[in-house]
C-alpha positions as CSV (number, residue, x, y, z in Angstrom):
1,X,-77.5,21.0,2.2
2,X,-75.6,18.1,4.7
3,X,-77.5,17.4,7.6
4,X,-74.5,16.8,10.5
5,X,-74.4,15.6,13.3
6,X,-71.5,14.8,16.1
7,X,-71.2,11.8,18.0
8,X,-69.2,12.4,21.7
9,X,-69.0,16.0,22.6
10,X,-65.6,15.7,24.3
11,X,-62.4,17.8,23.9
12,X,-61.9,17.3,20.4
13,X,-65.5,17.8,19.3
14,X,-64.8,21.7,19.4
15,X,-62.7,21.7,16.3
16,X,-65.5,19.7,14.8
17,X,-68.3,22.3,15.9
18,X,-65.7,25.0,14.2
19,X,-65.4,23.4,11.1
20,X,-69.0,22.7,10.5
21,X,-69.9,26.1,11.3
22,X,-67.8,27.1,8.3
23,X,-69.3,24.8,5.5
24,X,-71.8,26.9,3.5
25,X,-75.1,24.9,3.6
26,X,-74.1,22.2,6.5
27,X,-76.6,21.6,8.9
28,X,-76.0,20.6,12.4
29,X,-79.4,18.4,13.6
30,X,-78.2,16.5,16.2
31,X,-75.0,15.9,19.0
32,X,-74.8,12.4,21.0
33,X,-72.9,11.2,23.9
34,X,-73.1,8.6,26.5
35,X,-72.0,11.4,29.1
36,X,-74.8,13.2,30.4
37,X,-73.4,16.2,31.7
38,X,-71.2,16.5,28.1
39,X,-74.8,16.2,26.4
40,X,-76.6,18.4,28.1
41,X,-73.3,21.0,27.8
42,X,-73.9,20.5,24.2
43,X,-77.4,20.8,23.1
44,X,-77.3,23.8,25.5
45,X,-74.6,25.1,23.8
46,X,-75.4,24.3,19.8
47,X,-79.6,24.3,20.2
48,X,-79.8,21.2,18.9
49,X,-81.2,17.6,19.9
50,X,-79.3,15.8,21.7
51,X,-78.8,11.9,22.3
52,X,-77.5,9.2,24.3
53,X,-78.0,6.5,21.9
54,X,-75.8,6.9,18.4
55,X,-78.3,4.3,17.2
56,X,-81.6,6.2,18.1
57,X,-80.1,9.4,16.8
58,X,-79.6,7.7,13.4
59,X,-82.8,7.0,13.1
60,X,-84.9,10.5,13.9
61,X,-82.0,12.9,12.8
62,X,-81.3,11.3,9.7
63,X,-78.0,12.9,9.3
64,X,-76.4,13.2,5.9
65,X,-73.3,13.1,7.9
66,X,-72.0,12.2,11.2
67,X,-68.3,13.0,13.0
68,X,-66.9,10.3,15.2
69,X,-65.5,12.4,18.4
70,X,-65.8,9.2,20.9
71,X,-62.7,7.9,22.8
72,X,-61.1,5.2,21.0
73,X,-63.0,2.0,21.8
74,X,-65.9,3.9,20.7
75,X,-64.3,4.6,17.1
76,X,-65.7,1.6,15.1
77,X,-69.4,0.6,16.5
78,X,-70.9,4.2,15.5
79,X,-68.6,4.6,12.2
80,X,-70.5,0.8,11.3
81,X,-73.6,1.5,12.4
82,X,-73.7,5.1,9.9
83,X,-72.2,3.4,7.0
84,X,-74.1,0.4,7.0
85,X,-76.9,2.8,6.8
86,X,-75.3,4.9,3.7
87,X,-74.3,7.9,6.5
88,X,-71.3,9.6,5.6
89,X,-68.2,9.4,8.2
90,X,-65.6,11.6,9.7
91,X,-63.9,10.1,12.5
92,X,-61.3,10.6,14.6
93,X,-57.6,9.1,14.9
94,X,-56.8,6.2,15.5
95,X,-58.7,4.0,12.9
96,X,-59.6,2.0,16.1
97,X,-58.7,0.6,19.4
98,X,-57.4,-3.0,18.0
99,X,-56.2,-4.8,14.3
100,X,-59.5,-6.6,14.4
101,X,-61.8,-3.8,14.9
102,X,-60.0,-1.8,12.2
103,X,-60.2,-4.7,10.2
104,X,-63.7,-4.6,11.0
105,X,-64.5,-1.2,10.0
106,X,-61.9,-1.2,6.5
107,X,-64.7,-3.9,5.5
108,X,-67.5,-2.1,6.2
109,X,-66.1,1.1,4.5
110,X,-65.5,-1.1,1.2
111,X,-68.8,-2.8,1.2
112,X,-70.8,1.3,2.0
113,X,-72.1,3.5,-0.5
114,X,-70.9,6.1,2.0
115,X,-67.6,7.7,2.1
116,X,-65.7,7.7,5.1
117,X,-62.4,9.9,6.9
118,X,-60.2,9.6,9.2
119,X,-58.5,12.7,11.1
120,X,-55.0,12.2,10.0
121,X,-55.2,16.2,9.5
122,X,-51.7,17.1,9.6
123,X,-51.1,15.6,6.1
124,X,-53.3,19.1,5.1
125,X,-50.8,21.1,6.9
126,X,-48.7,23.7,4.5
127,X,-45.6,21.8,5.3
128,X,-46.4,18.4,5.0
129,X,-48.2,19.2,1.6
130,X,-45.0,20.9,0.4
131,X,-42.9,18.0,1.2
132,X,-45.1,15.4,-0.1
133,X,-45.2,17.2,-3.5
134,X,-41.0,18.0,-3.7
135,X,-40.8,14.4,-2.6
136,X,-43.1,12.8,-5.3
137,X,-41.8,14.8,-8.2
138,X,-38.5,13.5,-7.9
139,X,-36.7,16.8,-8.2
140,X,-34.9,16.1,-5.1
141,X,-33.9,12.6,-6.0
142,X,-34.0,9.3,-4.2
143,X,-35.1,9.4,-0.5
144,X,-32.0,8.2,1.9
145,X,-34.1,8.5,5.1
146,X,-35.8,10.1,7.6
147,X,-36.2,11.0,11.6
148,X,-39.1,12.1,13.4
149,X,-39.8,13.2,17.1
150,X,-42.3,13.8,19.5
151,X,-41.1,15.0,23.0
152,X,-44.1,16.5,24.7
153,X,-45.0,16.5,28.6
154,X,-47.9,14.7,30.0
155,X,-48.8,15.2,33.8
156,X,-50.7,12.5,35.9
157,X,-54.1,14.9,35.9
158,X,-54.2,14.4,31.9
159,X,-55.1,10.9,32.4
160,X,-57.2,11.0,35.7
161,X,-59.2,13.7,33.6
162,X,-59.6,11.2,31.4
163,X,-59.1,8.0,32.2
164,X,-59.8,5.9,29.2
165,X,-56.4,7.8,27.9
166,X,-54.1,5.6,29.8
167,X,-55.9,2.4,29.6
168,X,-55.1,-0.3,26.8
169,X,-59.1,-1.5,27.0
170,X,-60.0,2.8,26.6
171,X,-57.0,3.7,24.3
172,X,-55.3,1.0,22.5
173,X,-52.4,2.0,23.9
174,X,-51.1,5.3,24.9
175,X,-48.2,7.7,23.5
176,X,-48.3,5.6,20.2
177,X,-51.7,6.1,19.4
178,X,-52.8,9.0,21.5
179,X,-50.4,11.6,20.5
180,X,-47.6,10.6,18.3
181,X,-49.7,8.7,15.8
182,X,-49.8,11.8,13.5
183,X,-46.3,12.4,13.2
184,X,-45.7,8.7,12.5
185,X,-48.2,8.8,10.1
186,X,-46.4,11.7,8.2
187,X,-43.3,9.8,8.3
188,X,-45.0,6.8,6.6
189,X,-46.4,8.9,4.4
190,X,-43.6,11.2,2.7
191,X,-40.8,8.2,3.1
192,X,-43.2,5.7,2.1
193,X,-45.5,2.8,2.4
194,X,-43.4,0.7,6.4
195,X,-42.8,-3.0,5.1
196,X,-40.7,-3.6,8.1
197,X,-40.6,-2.1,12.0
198,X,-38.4,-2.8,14.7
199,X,-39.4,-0.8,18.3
200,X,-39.9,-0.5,21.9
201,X,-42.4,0.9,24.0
202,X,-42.0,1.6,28.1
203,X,-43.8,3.3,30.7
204,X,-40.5,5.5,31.9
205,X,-42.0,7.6,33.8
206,X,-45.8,7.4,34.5
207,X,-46.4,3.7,36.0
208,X,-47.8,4.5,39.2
209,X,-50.9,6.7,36.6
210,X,-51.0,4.5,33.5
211,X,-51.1,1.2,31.9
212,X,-49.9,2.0,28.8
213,X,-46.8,3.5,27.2
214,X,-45.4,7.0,27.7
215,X,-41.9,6.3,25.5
216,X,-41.2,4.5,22.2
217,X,-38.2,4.5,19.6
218,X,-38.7,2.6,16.4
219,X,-36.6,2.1,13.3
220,X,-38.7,1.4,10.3
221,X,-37.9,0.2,6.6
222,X,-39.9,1.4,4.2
223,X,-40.5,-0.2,0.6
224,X,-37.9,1.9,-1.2
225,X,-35.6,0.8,1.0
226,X,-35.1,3.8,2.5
227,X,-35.3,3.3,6.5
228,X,-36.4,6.2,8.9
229,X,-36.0,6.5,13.2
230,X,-38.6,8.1,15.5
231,X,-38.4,8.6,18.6
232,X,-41.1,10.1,21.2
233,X,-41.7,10.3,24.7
234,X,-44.2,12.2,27.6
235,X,-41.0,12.5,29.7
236,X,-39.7,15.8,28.5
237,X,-40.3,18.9,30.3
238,X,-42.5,20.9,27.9
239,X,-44.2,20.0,24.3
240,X,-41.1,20.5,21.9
241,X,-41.8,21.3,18.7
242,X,-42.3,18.1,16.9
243,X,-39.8,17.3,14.2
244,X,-39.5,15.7,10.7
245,X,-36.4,15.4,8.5
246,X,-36.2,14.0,5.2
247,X,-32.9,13.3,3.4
248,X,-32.7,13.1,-0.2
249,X,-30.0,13.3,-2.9
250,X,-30.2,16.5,-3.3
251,X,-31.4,18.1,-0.6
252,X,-32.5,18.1,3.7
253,X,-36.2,18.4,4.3
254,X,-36.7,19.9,8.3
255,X,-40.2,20.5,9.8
256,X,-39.9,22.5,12.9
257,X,-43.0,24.1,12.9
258,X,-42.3,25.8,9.6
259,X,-40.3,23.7,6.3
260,X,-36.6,24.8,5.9
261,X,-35.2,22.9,2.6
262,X,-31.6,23.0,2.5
263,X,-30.5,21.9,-1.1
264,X,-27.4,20.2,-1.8
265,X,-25.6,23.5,-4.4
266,X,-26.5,25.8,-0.7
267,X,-29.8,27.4,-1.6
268,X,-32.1,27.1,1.2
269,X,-35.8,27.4,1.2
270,X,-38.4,28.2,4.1
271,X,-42.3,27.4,3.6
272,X,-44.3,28.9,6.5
273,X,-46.8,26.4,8.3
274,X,-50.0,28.4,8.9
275,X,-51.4,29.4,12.0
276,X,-54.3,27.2,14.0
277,X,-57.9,28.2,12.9
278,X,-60.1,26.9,15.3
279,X,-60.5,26.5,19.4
280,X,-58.3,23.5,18.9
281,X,-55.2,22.9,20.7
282,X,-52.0,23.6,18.8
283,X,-50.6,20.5,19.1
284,X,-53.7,18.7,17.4
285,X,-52.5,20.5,14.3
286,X,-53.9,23.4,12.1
287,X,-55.7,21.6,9.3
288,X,-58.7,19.9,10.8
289,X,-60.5,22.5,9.1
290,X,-58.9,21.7,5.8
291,X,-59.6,17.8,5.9
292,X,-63.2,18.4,6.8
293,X,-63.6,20.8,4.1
294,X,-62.3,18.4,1.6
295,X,-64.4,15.8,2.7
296,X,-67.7,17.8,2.1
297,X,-66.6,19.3,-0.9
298,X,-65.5,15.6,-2.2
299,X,-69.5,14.1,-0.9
300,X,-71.4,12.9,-4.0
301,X,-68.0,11.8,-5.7
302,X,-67.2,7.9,-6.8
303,X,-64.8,6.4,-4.7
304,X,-63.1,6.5,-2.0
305,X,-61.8,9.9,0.4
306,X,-57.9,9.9,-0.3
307,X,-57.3,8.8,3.9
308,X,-59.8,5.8,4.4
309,X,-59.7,3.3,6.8
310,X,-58.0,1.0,4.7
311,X,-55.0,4.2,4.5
312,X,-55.2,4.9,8.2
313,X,-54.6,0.9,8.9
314,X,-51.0,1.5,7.6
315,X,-50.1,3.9,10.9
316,X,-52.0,1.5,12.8
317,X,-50.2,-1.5,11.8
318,X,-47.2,0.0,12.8
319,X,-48.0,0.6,16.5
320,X,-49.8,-2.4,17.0
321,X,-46.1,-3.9,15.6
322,X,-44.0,-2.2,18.0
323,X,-46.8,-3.5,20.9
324,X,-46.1,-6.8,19.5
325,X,-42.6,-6.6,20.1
326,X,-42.7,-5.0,23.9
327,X,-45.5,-6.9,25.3
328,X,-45.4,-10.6,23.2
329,X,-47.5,-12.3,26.0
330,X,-50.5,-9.5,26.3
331,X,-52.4,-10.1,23.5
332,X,-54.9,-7.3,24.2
333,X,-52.5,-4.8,23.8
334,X,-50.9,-6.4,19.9
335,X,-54.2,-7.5,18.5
């Protein structure tokens, strides 16, 4: 029986609190957060003790496992502090706020008895499984390319809400690695392993709210030699769907919620995405569940979970690239 516990007790914490409620045997002992009013919210809510101090609630909970919910500056120092200590890990996207700190905690995870995940939960969606399996058996031949998008709308009270969001010392950056960092992380994923990126990020249309990005287009080479586009913005008046296309020899791969598969000989395939299973917003995905499950169901096992740091340090490679390329004399913002 996995004693749990959360550390920040923010937004995303809720899909967390579902998932753990529906693992037979987990325990929840503890919830931390630096936020008063969140803690008290929480202990209130789950009955629990509650904590200001990750490190203090370490000690006296002695949690099997803990769930990094922090903002992203606050990724690596609590994910370090449980493995170093043999406490399993599930944290939150991105792997961390800089290069160095994910660095950091990619060392840490290879030197741990511990296992540790990161949320890159839309590679357990229906569709993205489906793809990744047609893609990998080679039935649809060699991979020509691929396009992703992410054209979603973002208001100035998202970030005065939270306003670590639009900072590059609180978030690392901002569209990049606050929302379109999953759908990148597909596109890696299914077209392969990014040996090259060329990109540009810009603050279009939020400059007088935020520091960091709220556009980006990239074009990335991958090491089949396949190349992919992606573009995504805040800009756009609503949260479109977002979109992923694969093109292979013998057939078109297009997410749009659910998979359509258009072969080359006319058949034409649809895969239904499931629906959201938790309090979760849709656009966090549908799978968090999923990934969580796996990672319990997975504790005990030799070796490490399938997304590790050292996994989740491709996606964030890429960002921190396109940074590199738009802002060459902050280093903050590229290391």
């Amino acid at each position: 029986m996995p004693r749990v516990a959360i550390i920040g007790c923010g937004d995303v914490s809720t899909v967390h609190f579902d998932a753990i409620d529906a693992i037979d045997g987990a325990e929840l002992v503890a919830v931390c957060d630096t936020d008063p009013d969140r803690l008290s919210a929480a202990v209130a809510t789950r009955r629990v003790p509650g904590y200001q101090d990750h490190m203090t609630m370490l000690t006296q909970a002695s949690p099997d496992v803990v769930h990094v919910c922090t903002p992203h500056n606050q990724h690596v120092q609590p994910a370090v502090d449980a493995l170093e200590r043999g406490v399993n890990v599930i944290a939150e996207k991105p792997l961390a706020n800089t290069l160095e700190e994910g660095r950091r905690l990619v060392e840490a995870a290879a030197s741990s008895s511990a296992r540790i995940g990161i949320c890159f939960q839309n590679r357990y969606n229906a569709t993205a499984q489906a793809m990744h399996a047609m893609l990998a058996t080679g039935e649809l031949g060699r991979v020509l390319g691929g396009s992703g998008t992410v054209m979603w709308h973002r208001g100035a009270d998202y970030y005065r809400n939270r306003p670590w969001r639009g900072s590059w010392a609180g978030g690392g950056g901002g569209l990049l690695m606050n929302q379109a960092i999953h759908t990148l992380d597909l596109l890696q994923w299914l077209v392969g392993d990014v040996t090259a990126v060329r990109g540009s990020a810009a603050t279009h249309v939020l400059g007088d709210t935020i520091d960091v990005e709220d556009t980006a287009e990239l074009v990335l080479t991958h090491a089949t030699g396949a190349s992919s586009v992606f573009y995504a913005t805040l800009a756009n008046a609503v949260n479109a769907p977002v979109t992923v296309d694969i093109v292979t020899e013998a057939a078109t791969l297009s997410l749009r919620g659910d998979l359509t598969v258009t072969y080359a000989d006319g058949r034409v395939e649809v895969i239904p995405e499931r629906r959201a299973e938790s309090g979760g917003r849709d656009y966090w995905g549908v799978s968090h569940r999923l990934l969580i499950a796996d990672f319990y169901a997975q504790l005990g096992q030799n070796g490490a979970f399938w997304i590790d740091p050292a996994e989740a340090q491709k996606t964030l490679r890429i960002i921190k690239d396109v940074y590199r390329q738009s802002y060459p004399d902050a280093v903050a913002r590229v290391s």
